[in-house]
C-alpha positions in Angstrom: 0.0 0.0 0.0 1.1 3.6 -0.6 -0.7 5.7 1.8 -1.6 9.2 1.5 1.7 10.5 0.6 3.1 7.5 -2.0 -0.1 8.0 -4.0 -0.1 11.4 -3.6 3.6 11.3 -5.6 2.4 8.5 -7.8 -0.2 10.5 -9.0 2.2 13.9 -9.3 5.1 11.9 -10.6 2.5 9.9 -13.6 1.5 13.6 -14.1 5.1 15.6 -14.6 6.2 12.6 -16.9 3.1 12.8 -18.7 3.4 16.4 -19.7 7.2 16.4 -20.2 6.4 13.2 -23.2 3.0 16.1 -24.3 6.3 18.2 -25.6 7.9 15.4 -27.9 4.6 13.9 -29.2 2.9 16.9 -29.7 5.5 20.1 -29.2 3.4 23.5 -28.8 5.6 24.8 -30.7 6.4 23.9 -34.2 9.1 23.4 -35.2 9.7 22.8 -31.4 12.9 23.9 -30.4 15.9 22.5 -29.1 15.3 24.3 -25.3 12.2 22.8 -25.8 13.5 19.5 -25.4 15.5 20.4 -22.2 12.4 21.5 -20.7 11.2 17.9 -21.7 13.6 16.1 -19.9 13.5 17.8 -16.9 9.8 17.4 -16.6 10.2 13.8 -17.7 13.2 13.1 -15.5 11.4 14.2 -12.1 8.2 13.0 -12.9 10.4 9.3 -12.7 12.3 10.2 -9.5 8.8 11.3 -8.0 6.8 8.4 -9.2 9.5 5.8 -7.8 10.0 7.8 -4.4 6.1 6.8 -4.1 7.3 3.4 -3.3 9.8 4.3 -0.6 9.5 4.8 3.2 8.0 7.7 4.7 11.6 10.3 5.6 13.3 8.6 1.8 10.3 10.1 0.2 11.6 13.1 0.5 13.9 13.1 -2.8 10.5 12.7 -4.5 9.0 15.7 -3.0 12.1 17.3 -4.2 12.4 16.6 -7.5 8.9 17.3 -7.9 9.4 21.0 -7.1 12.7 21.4 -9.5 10.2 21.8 -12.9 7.3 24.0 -11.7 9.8 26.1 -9.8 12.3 26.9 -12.7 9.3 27.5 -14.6 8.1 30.1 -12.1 11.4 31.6 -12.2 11.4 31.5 -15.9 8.0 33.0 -16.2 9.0 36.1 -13.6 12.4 37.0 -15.4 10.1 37.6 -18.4 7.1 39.3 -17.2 10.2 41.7 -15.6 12.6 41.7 -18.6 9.3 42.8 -20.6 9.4 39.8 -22.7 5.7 38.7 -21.3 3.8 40.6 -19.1 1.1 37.7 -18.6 4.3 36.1 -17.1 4.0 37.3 -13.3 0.1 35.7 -12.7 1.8 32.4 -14.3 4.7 32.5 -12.0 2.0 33.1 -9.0 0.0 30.5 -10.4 2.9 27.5 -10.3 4.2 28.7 -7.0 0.4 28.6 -5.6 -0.8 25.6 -6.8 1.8 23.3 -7.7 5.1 24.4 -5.1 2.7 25.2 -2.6 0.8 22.3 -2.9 4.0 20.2 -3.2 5.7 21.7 0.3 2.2 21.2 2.2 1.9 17.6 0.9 5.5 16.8 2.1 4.7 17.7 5.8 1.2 15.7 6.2 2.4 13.1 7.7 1.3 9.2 6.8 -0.3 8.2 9.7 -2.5 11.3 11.6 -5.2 9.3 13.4 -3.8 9.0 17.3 -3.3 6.0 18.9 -5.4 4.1 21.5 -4.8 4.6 24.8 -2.8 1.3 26.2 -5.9 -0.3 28.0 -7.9 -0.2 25.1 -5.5 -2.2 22.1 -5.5 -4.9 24.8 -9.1 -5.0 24.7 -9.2 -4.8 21.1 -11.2 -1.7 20.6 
């Protein structure tokens, strides 16, 4: 079994490698560009790491929840410089938008822990209830 957080990078890690293969099959940008392909791989690669940390103990996990934030991070970075530089002014509500709800949403799901329900009193596992 997974638990909350293994499925919760399982389905984040099916997700990032998903959309980092979307940019070979079908690139936004034709002809798609050789930076485009970096951008691929990075996706691609962390979507791996954070679908195989899904499968580890709860404290190893953590590389998961790490290389999940590497590609929505850059890309918030990336999105910032050019809203700033000019180059896309759209650029600072994207940059909001990955830190919000996919960083954010990464660094809360790393601290719920796996198991929140509290533990019977002593007297009461011996009874079995």
């Amino acid at each position: 079994m997974l638990g909350r957080r293994g499925t919760f990078l399982a389905i984040l890690g099916v997700g990032k490698t998903c959309w980092g293969i979307s940019f070979y099959v079908h690139p936004p940008l034709l002809p798609p560009t050789p930076g485009l392909c970096h951008w691929a791989w990075i996706w691609i690669a962390a979507g791996v790491v954070t679908f195989t940390s899904a499968f580890l103990k709860v404290g190893r996990d953590r590389y998961g929840f790490a290389a999940a934030l590497v590609p929505p991070s850059v890309w918030a970075i990336a999105y910032l410089a050019a809203a700033i530089g000019g180059d896309y002014p759209r650029g600072t509500w994207v940059a909001i938008w990955y830190l919000t709800s996919h960083v954010g949403v990464i660094l809360w799901a790393a601290t719920v822990p796996e198991h929140s329900v509290p533990k019977l009193p002593r007297g009461r596992r011996a009874e079995g209830g």
